[in-house]
ROKOLRO-716562 format. One line per 2 residues: number of its first residue (from 1); for each residue x, y, z of N, C-alpha, C. Coordinates in nm, 2 decimals, padded with zeros to 4 digits. Layout:
% residues N
NUM	X/Y/Z/X/Y/Z/X/Y/Z  ...;
END
This chain:
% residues 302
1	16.23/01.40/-01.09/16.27/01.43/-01.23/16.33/01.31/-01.29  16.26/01.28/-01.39/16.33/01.13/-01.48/16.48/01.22/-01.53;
3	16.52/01.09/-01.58/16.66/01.20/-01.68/16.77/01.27/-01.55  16.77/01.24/-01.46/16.88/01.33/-01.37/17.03/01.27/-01.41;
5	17.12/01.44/-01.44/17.20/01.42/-01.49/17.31/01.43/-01.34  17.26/01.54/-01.26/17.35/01.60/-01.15/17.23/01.55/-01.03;
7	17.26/01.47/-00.93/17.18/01.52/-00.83/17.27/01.55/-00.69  17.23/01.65/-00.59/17.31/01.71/-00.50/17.23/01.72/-00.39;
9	17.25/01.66/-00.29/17.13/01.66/-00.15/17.20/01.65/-00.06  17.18/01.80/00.02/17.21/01.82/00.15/17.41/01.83/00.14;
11	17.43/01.89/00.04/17.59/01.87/00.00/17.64/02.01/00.12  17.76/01.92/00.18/17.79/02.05/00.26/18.03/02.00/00.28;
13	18.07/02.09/00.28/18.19/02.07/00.27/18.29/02.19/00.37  18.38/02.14/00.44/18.39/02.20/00.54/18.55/02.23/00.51;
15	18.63/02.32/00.49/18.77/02.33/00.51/18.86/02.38/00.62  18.84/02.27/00.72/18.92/02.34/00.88/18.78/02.38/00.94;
17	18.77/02.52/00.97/18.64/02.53/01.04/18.57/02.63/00.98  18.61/02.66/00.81/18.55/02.72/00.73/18.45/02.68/00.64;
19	18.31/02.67/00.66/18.18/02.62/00.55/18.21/02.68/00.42  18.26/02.60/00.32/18.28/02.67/00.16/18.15/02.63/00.10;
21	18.08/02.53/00.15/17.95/02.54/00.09/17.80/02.42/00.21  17.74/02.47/00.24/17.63/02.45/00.35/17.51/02.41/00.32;
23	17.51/02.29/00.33/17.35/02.22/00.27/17.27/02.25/00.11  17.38/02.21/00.06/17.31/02.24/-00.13/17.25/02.13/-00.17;
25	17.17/02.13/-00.23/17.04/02.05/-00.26/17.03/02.14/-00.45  17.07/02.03/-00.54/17.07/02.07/-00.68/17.06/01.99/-00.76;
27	16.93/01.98/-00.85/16.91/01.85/-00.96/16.90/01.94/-01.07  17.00/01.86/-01.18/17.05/01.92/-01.33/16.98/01.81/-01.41;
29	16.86/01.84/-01.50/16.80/01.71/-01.56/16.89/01.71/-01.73  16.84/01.57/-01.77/16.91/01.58/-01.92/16.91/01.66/-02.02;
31	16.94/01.71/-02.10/16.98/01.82/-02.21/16.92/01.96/-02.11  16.95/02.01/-02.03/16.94/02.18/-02.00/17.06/02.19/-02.02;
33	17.07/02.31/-02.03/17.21/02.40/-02.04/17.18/02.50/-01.88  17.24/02.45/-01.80/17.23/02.51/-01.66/17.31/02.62/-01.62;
35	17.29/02.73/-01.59/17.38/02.82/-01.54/17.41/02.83/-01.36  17.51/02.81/-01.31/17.55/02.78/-01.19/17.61/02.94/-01.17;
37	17.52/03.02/-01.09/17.59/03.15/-01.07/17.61/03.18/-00.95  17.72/03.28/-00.90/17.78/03.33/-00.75/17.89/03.47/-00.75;
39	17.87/03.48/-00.68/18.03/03.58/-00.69/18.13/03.50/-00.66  18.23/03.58/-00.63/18.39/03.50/-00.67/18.41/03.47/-00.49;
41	18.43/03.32/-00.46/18.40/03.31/-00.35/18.29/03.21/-00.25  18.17/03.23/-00.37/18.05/03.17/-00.33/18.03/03.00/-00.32;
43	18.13/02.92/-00.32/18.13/02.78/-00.35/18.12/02.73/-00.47  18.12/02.78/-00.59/18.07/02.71/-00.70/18.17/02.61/-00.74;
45	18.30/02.63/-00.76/18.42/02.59/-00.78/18.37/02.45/-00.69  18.42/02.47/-00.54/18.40/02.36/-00.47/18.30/02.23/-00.51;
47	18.19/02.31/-00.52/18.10/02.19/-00.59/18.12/02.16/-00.71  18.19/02.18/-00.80/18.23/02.17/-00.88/18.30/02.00/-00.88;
49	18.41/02.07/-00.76/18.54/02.00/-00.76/18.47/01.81/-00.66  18.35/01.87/-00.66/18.33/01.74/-00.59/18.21/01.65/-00.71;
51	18.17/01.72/-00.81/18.14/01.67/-00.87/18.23/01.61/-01.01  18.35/01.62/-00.99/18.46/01.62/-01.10/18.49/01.43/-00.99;
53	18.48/01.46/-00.87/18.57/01.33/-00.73/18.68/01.40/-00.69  18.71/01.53/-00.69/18.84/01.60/-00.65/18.80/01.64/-00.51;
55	18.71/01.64/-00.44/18.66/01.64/-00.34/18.55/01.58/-00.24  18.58/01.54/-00.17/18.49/01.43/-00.12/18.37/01.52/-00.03;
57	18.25/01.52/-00.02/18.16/01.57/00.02/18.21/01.54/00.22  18.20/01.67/00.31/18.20/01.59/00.43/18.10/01.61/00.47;
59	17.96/01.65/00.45/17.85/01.54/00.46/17.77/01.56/00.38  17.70/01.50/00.32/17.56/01.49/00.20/17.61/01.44/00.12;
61	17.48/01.41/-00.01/17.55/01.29/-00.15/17.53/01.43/-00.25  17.62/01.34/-00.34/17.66/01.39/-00.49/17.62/01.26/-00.59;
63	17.58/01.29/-00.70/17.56/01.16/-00.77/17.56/01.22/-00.93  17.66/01.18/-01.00/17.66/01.26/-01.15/17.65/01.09/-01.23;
65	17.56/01.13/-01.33/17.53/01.01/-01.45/17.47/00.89/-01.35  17.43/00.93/-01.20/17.39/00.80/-01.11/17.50/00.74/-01.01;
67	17.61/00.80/-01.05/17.73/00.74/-01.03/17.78/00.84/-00.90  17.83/00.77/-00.77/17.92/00.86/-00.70/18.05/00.92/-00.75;
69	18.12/01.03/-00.76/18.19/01.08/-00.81/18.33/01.03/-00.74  18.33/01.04/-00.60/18.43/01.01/-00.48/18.50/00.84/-00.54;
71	18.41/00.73/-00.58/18.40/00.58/-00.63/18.42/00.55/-00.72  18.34/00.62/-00.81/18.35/00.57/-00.98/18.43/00.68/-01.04;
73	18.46/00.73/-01.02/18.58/00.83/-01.09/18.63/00.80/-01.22  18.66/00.69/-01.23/18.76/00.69/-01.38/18.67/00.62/-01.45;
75	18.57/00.55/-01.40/18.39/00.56/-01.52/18.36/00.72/-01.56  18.35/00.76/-01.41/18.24/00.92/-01.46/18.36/00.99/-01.54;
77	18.48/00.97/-01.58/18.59/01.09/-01.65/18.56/01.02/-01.76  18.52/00.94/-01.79/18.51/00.89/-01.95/18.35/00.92/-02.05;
79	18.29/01.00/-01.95/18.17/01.05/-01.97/18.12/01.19/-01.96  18.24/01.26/-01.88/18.20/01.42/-01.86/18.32/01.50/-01.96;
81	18.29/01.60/-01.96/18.40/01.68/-02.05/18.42/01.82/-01.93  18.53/01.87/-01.93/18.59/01.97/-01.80/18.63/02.06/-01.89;
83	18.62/02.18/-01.83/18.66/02.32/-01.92/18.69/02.40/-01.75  18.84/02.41/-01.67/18.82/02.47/-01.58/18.86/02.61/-01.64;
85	18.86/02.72/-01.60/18.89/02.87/-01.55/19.03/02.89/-01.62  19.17/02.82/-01.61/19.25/02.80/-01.67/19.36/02.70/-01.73;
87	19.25/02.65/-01.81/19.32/02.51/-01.85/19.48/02.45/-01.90  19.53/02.36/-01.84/19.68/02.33/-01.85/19.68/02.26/-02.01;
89	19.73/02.31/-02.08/19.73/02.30/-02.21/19.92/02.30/-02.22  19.96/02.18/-02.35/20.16/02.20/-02.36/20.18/02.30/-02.47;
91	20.23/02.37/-02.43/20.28/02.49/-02.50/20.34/02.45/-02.65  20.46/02.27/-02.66/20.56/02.30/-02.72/20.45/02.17/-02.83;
93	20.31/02.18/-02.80/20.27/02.04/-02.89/20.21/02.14/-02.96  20.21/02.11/-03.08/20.08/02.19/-03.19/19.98/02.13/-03.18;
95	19.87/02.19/-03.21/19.73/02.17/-03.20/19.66/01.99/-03.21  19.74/01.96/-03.32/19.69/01.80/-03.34/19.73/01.73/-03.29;
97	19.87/01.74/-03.20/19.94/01.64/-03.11/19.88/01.69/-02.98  19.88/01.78/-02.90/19.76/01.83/-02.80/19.67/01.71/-02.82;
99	19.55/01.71/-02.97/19.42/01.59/-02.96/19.50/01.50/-02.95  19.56/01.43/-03.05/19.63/01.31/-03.03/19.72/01.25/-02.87;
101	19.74/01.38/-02.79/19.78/01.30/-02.65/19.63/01.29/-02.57  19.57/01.41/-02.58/19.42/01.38/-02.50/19.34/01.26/-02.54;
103	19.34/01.22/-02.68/19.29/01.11/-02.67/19.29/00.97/-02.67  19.44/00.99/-02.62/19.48/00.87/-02.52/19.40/00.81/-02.39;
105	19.35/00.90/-02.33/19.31/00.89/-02.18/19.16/00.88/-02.23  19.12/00.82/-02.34/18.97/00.77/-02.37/18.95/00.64/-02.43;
107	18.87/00.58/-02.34/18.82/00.45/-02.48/18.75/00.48/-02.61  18.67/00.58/-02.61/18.63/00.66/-02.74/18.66/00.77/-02.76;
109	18.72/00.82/-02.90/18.74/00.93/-02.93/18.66/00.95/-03.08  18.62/01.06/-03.11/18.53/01.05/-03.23/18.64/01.17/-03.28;
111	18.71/01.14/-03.33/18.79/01.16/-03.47/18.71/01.30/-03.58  18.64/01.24/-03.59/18.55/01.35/-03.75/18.53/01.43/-03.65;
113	18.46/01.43/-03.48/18.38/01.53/-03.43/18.45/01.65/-03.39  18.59/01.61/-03.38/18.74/01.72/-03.34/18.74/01.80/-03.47;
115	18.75/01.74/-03.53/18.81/01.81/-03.74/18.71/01.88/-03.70  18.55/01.88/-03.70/18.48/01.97/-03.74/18.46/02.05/-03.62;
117	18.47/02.02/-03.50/18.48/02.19/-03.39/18.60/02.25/-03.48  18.77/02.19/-03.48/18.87/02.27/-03.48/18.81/02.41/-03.64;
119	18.71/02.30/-03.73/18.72/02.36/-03.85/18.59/02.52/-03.85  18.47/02.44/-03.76/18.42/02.56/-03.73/18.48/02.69/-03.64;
121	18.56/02.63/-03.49/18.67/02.71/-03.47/18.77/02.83/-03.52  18.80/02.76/-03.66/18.88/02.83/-03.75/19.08/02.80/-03.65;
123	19.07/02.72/-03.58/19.21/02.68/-03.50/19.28/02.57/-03.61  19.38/02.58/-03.63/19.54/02.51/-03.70/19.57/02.43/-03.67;
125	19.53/02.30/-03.73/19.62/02.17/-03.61/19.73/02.15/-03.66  19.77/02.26/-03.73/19.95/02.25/-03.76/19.99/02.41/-03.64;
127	19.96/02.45/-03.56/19.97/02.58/-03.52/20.06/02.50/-03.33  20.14/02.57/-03.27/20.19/02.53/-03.21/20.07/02.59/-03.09;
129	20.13/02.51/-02.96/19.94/02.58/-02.87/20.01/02.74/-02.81  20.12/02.77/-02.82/20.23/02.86/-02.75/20.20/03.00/-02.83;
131	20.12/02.96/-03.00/20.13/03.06/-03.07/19.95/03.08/-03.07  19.89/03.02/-02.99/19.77/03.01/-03.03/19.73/03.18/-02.92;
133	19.63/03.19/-02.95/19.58/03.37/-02.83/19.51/03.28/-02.77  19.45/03.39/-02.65/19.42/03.35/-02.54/19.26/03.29/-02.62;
135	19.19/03.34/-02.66/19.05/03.30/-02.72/19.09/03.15/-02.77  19.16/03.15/-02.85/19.20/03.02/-02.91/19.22/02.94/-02.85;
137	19.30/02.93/-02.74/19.33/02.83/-02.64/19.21/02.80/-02.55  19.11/02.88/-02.50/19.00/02.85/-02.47/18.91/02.80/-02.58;
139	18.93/02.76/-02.65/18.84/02.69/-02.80/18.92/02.58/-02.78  19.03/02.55/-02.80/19.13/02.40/-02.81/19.08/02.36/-02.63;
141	19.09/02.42/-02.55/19.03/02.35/-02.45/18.86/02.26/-02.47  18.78/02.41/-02.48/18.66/02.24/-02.57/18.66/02.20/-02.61;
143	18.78/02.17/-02.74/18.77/02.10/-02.81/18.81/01.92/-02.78  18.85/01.98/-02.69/18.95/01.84/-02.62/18.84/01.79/-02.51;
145	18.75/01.89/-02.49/18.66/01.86/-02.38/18.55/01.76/-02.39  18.53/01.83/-02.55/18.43/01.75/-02.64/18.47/01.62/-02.72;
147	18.62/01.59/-02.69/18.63/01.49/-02.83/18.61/01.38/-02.80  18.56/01.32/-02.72/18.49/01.16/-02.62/18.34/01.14/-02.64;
149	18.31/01.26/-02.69/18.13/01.28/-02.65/18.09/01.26/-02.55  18.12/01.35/-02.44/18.08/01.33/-02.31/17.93/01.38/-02.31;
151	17.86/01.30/-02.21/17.74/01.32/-02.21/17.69/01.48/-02.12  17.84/01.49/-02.04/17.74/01.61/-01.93/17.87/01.68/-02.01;
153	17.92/01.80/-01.97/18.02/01.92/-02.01/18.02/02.04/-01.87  18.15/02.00/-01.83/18.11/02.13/-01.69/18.23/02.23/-01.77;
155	18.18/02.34/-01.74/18.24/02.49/-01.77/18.26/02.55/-01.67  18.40/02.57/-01.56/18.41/02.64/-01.45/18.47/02.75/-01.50;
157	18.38/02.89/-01.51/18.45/03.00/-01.57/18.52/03.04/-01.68  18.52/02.95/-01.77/18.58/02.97/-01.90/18.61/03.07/-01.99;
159	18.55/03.17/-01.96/18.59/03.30/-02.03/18.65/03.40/-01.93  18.68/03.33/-01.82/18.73/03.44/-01.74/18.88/03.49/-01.78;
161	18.92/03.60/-01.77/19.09/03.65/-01.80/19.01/03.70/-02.01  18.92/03.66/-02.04/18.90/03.70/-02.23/18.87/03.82/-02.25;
163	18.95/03.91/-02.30/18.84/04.05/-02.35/18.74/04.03/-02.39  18.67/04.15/-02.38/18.49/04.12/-02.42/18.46/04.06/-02.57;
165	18.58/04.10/-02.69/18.55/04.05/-02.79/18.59/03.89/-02.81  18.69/03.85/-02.74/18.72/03.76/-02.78/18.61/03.66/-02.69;
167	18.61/03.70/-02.55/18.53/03.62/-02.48/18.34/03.59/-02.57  18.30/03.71/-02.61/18.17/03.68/-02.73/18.22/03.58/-02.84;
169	18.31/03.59/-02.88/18.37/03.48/-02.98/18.35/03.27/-02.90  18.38/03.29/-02.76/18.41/03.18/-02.69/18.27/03.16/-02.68;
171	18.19/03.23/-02.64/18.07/03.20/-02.59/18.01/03.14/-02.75  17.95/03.19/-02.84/17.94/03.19/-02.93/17.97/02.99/-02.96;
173	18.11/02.97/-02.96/18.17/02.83/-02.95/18.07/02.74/-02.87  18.05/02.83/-02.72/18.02/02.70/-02.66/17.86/02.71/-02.67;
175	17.80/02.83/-02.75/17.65/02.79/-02.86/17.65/02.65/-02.95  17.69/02.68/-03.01/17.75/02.59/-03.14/17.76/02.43/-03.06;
177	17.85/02.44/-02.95/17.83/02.32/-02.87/17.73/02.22/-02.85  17.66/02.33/-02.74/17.58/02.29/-02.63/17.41/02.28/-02.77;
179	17.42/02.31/-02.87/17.31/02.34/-02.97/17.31/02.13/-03.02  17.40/02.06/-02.99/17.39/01.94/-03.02/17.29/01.85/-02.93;
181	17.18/01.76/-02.97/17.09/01.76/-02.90/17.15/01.62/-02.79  17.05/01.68/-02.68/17.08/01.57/-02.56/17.23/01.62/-02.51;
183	17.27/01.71/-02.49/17.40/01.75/-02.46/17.37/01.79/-02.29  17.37/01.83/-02.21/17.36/01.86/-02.09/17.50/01.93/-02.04;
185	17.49/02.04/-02.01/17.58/02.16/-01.97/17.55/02.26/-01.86  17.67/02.23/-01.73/17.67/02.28/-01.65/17.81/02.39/-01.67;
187	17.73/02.56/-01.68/17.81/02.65/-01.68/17.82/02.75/-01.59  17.93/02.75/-01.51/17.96/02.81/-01.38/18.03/02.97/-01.43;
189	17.96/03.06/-01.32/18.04/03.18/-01.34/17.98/03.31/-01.31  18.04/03.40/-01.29/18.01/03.54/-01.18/18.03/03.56/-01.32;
191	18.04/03.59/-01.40/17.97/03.72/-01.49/17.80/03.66/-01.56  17.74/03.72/-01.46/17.60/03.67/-01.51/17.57/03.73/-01.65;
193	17.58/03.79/-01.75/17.57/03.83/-01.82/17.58/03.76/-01.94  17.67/03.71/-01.95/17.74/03.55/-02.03/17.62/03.45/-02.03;
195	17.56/03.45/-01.89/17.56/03.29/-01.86/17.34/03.31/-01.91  17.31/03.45/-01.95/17.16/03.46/-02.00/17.15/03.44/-02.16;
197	17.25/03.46/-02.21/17.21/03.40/-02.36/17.18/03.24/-02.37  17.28/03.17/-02.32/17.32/03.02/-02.32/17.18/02.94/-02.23;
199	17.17/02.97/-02.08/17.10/02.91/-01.97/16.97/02.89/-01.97  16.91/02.82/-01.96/16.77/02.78/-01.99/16.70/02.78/-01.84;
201	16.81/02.74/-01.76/16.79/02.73/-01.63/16.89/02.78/-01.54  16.87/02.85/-01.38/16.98/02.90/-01.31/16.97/02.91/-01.20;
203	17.08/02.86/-01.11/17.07/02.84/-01.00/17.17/02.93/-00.91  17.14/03.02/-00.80/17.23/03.12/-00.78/17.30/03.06/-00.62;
205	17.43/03.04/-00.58/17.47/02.99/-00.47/17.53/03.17/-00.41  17.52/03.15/-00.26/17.59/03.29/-00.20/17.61/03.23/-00.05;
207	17.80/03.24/-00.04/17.78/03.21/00.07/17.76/03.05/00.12  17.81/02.96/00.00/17.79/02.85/00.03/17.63/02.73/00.04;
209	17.51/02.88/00.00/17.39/02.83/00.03/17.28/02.85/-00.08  17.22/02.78/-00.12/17.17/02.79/-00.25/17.01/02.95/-00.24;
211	17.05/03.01/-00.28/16.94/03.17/-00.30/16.81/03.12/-00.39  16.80/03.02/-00.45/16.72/03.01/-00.56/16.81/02.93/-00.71;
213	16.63/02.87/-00.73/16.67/02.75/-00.85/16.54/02.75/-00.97  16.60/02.80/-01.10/16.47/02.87/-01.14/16.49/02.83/-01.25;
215	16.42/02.84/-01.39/16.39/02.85/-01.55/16.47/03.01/-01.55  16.53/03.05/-01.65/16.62/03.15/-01.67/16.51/03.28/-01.68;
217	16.37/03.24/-01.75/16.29/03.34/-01.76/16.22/03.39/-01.66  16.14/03.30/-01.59/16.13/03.31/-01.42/16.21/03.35/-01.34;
219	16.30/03.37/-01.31/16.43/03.42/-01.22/16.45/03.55/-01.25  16.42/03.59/-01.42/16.45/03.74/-01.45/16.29/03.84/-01.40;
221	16.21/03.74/-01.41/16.05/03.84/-01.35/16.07/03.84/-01.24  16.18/03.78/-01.13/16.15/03.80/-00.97/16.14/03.96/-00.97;
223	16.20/04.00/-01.06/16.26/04.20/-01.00/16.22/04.26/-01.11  16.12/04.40/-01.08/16.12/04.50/-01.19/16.16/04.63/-01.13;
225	16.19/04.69/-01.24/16.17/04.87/-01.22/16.09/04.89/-01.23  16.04/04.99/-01.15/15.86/05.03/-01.20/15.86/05.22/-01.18;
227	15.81/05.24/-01.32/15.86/05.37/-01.27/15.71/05.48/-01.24  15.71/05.57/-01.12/15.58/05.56/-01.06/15.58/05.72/-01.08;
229	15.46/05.76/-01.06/15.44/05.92/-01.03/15.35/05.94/-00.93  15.41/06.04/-00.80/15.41/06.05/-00.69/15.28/06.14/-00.69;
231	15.19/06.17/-00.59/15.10/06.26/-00.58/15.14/06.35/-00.49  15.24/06.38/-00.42/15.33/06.46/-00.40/15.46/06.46/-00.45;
233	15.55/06.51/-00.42/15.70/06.44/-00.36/15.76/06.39/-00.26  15.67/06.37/-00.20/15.71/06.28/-00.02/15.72/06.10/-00.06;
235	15.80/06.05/-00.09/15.85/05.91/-00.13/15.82/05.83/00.01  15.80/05.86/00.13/15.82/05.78/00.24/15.76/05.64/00.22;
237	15.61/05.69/00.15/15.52/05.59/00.19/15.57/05.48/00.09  15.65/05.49/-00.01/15.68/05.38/-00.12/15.77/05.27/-00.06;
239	15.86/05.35/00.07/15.95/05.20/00.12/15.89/05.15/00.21  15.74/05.13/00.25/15.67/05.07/00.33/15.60/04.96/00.24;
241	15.65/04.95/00.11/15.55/04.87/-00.02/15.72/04.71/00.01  15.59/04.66/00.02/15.64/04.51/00.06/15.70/04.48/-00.12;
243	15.91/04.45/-00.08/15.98/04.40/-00.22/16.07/04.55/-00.24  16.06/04.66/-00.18/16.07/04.73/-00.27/16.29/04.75/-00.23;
245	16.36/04.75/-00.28/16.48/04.75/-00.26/16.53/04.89/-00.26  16.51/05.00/-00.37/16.59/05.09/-00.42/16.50/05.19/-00.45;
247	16.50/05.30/-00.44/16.42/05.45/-00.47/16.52/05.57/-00.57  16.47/05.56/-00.70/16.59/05.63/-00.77/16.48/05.80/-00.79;
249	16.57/05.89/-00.81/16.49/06.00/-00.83/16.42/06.09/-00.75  16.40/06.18/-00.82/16.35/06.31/-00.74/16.18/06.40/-00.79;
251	16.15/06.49/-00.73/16.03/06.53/-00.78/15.92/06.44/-00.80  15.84/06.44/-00.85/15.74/06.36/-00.85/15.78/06.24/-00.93;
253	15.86/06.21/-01.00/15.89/06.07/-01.02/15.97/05.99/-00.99  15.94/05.84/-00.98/16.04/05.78/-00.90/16.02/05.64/-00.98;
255	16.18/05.62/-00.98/16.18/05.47/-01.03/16.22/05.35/-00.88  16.12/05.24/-00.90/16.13/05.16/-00.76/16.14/05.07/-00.83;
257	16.27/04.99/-00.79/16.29/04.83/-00.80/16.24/04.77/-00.68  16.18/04.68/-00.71/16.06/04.60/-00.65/16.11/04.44/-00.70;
259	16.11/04.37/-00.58/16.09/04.19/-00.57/15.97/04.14/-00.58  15.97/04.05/-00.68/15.84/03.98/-00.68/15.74/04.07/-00.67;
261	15.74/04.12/-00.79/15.60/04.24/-00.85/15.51/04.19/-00.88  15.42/04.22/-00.83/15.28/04.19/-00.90/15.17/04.28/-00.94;
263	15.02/04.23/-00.92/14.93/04.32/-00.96/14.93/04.34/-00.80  14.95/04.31/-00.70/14.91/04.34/-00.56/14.98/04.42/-00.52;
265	15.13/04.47/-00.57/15.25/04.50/-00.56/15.22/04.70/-00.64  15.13/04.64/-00.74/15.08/04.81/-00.82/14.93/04.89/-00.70;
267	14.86/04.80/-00.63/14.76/04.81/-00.52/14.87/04.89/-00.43  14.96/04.83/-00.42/15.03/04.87/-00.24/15.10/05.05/-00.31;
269	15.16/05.03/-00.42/15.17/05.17/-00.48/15.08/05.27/-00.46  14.93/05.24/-00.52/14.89/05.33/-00.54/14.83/05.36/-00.44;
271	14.80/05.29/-00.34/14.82/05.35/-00.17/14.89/05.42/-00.13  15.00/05.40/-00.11/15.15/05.48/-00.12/15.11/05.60/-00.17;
273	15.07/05.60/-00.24/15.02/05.77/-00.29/15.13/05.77/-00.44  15.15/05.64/-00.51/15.23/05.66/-00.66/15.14/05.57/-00.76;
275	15.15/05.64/-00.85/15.04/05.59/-00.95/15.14/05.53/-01.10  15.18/05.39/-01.14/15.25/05.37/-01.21/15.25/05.42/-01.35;
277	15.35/05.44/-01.41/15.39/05.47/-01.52/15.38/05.37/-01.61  15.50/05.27/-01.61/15.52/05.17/-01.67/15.60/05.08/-01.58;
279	15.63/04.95/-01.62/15.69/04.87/-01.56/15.83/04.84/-01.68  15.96/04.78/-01.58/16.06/04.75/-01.67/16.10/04.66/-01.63;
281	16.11/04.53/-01.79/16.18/04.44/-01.68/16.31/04.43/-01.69  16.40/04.34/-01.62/16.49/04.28/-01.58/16.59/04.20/-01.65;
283	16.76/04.24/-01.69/16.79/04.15/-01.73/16.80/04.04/-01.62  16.86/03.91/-01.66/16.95/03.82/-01.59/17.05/03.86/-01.48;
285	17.14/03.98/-01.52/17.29/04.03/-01.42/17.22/04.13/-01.39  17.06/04.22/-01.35/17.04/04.35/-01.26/16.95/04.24/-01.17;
287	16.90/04.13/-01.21/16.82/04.03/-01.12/16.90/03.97/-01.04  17.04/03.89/-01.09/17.11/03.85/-01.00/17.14/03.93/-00.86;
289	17.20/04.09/-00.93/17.27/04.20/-00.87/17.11/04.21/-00.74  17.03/04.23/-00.75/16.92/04.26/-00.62/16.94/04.13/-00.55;
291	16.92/04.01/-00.60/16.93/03.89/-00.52/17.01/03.89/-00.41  17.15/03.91/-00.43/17.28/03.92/-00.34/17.33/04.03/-00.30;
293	17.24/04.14/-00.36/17.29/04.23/-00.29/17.27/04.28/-00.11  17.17/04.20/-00.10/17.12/04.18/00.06/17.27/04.14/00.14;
295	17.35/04.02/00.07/17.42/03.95/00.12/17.59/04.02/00.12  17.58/04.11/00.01/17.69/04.21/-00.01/17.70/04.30/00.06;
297	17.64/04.39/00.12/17.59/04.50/00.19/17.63/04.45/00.33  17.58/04.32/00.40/17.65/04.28/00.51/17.79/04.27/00.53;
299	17.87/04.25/00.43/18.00/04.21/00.40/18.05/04.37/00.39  17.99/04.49/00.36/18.01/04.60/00.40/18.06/04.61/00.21;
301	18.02/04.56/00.13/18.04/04.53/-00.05/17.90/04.66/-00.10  17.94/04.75/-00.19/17.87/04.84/-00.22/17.81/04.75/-00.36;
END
């Protein structure tokens, strides 16, 4: 792929004699807006932290903007913009002294491009950050994230801790963002639900090991509902249909979630002795939910 913004081969990192993350292999090309998803747990963070230089890979390469992260560090911080999970923001600075100290730690800062997030924002650069709400303070965090024009933008869970309204308000922001062209956005985070409006592309880690690496629209057709009508009521024959995960219902109808459906997938049905109704598809977070749920179920996770 021309344009690689992130490349990650064979990334594996070990803490004591615990694998946090095992042979990841991940290329992020220029302007996608990438969704990096897992449960809480699943490595994402970690690779995160090694693509930030806050962690040194103990064995495989990392390479962001071309550059080793571990090496070039205080090159690649003058080119990415960071939004972690809970960002350290000074309580006692108001909003324009906050920019004014962050944009110390840049050789460029674009001036007009702050005024106009803070103004679309609707945030106070006369407002202390102490008085600011929790939504707000996650908006002053990109704002600060963005005011360098960094070329990549990593998001580690940023709406996490937001009510649903205020968190749709944040997301919304980082539309508005990521909508500037050539921007490249890597956004991490277990609420998959968030991450299908924004993601173009998604890649799901479980367990330190990458499940799949997809187009956002492709990843949601791996799984449907298919809802079937039985020529009896005897369902046996339907969990013998290669994909099928789940059997909902009773009497002659039955809804089956099914992996990787096809037309060969409606053949193995109507063998089975069920003759389809309709097909349903899939959002983003019921596609993820079958993916890992293989791996949850071992963990004894309902």
């Amino acid at each position: 792929m021309s344009d690689v913004v992130i490349q990650i081969d064979g990334f594996t990192r070990h803490f004591g004699s615990t694998i946090a993350v095992d042979g990841l292999d991940l290329t992020v090309g220029q302007g996608q807006v990438f969704g990096f998803l897992g449960r809480n747990g699943a490595g994402k963070t970690t690779t995160i932290k090694s693509l930030l230089g806050l962690l040194r890979p103990t064995s495989g390469m990392v390479r962001v903007l071309g550059l080793d992260p571990a090496t070039d560090g205080v090159e690649l911080k003058q080119r990415i913009g960071y939004v972690p999970e809970t960002p350290q923001l000074y309580s006692w600075m108001r909003v324009h002294e906050m920019v004014r100290f962050t944009s110390q730690f840049y050789a460029c800062w674009n001036d007009a491009h702050v005024a106009t997030l803070l103004d679309q924002f609707g945030l106070d650069a006369e407002c202390r950050v102490k008085n600011l709400s929790r939504g707000m303070s996650a908006q002053l965090a990109l704002v600060l994230a963005m005011g360098h024009d960094p070329e990549l933008l990593i998001l580690d869970e940023p709406a996490t801790g937001l009510d649903v309204l205020v968190r749709r308000d944040f997301l919304e922001s980082i539309v508005q963002v990521i909508q500037q062209q050539g921007r490249t956005v890597l956004l991490s985070s277990h609420m998959v639900h968030e991450v299908e409006r924004v993601a173009d592309r998604v890649a799901v880690i479980e367990g330190g090991k990458l499940l799949v690496c997809q187009d956002t629209d492709a990843f949601k057709g791996r799984v449907k509902k298919v809802l079937v009508r039985l020529s009896n009521d005897d369902e046996s024959g339907l969990k013998g249909v290669a994909g099928v995960s789940e059997i909902e219902g009773s009497g002659d109808r039955r809804l089956v979630t099914i992996s990787n459906y096809d037309e060969s997938c409606r053949q193995a049905l109507h063998e089975a002795g069920a003759e389809v109704v309709y097909v349903v598809d899939m959002s983003l977070e019921e596609s993820f939910i079958e993916l890992v749920r293989p791996h949850a179920r071992r963990e004894g996770v309902r």
